[in-house]
C-alpha positions in Angstrom: -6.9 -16.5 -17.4 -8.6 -13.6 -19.0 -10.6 -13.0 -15.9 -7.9 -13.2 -13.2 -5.9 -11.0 -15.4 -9.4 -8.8 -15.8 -9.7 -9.0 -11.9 -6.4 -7.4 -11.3 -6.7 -4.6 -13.9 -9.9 -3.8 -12.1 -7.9 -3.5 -8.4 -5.4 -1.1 -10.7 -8.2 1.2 -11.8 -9.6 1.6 -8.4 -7.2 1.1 -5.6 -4.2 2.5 -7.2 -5.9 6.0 -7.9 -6.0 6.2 -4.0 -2.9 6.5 -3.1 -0.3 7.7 -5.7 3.3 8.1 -4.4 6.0 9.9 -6.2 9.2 8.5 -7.0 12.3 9.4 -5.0 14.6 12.1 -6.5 18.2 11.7 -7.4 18.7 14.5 -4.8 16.5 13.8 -2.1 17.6 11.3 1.1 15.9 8.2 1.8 14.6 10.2 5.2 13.0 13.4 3.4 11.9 11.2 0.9 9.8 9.1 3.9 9.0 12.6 5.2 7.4 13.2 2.1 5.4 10.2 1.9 4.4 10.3 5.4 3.1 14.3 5.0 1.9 12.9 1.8 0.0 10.5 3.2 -1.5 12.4 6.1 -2.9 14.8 3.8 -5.0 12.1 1.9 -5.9 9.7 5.2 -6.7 13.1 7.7 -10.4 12.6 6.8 -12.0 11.1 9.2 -14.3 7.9 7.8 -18.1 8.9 7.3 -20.2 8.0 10.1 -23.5 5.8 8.4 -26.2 7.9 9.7 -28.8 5.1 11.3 -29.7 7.1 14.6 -28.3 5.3 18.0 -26.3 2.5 16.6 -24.2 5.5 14.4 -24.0 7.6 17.8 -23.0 4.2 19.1 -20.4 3.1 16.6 -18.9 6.3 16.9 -18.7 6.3 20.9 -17.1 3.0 20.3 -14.6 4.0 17.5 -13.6 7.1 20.0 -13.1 4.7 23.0 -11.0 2.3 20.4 -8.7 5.5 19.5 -8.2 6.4 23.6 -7.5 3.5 24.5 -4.9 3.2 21.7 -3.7 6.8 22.0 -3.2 6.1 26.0 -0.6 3.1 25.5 1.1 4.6 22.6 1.9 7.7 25.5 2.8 5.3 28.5 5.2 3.2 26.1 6.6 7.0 24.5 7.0 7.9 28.3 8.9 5.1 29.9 11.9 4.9 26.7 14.7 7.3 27.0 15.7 9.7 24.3 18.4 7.3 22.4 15.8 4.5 22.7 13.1 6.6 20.6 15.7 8.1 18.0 16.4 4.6 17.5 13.2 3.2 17.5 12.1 6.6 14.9 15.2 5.3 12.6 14.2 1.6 13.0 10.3 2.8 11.2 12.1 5.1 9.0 13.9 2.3 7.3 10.9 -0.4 7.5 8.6 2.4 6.0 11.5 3.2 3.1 11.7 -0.5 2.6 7.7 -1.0 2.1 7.2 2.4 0.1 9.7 0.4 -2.7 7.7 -2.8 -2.3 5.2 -0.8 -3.3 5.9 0.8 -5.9 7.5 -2.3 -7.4 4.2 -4.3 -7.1 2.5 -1.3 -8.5 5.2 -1.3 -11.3 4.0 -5.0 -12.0 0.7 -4.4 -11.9 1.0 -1.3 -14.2 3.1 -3.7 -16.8 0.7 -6.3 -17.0 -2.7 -3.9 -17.6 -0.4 -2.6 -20.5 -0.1 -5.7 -22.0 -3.3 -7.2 -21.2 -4.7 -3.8 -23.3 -2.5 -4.7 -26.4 -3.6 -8.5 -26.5 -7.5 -7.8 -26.0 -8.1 -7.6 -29.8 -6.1 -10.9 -30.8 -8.1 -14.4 -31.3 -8.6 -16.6 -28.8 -5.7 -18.9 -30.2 -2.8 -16.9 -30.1 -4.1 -15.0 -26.9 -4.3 -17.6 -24.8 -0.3 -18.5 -24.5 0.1 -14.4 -24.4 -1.9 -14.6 -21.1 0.1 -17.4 -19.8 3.3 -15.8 -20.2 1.8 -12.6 -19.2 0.8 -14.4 -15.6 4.0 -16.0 -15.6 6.2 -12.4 -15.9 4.2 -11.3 -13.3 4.5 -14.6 -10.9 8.3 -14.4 -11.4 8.9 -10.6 -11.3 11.7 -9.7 -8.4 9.2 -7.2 -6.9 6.1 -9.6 -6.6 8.6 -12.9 -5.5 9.8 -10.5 -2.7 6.3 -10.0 -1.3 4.8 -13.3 -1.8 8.1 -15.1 -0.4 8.5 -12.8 2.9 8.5 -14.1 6.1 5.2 -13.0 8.2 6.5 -12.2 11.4 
């Protein structure tokens, strides 16, 4: 139990440092607070990915990733082009309300996650003995937190 706690404190450390999204404001709509986010998130993922230097097969993989993104960038156009202007405001509200609705999935699970590398901390100088049940009803909070029930129990579309 120690380790699959261990294991998720780890993915805290590391993954959660990447992306670190600020909590709504009393004040602020749900769609400026997704314009946030999104501007937010722009900033951090602009970078293009580093390019492995390794002579023709990087000049390759690149060519390929480029093709990849044309391709992709051509469709998204033809599909933009043939919906009218009510279809796309409603299709922009639609991914406005999906991305609000992830945003607090994730920083629900991330509340979780944050919880149980708190109370993993304060039980890592117990005994063995007592420690063990703390684990288990650690793991158990976190496998019947609201947040982390909603995720797991979703339907995959």
């Amino acid at each position: 139990m120690k380790h699959m706690i261990h294991e998720v404190i780890l993915l805290e450390k590391q993954y959660w440092q990447l992306v670190d999204i600020p909590p709504q404001e009393l004040t602020e709509s749900s769609n400026t607070y997704v314009l946030k986010i999104i501007n937010l998130l722009d900033e951090k993922g602009g970078q293009p990915p580093p390019i492995k230097s390794g002579g023709i097969a990087s000049l390759l993989g690149a060519t390929m990733i480029n093709v990849a993104d044309r391709t992709k960038d051509q469709n998204l156009h033809e599909q933009i082009r043939t919906k009218s202007t009510d279809e796309l405001r409603k299709e922009c509200d639609r991914l406005y309300i999906e991305l609000y609705k992830l945003i607090r999935k994730y920083l629900g699970l991330r509340r979780v996650v944050q919880d149980l590398t708190e109370s993993f901390q304060d039980t890592r100088f117990y005994p063995i003995v007592p420690r063990y049940p703390l684990l288990k009803t650690m793991i158990k909070r976190v496998l019947r937190a609201p947040a982390f029930a909603e995720i797991c129990h979703e339907v995959n579309e």
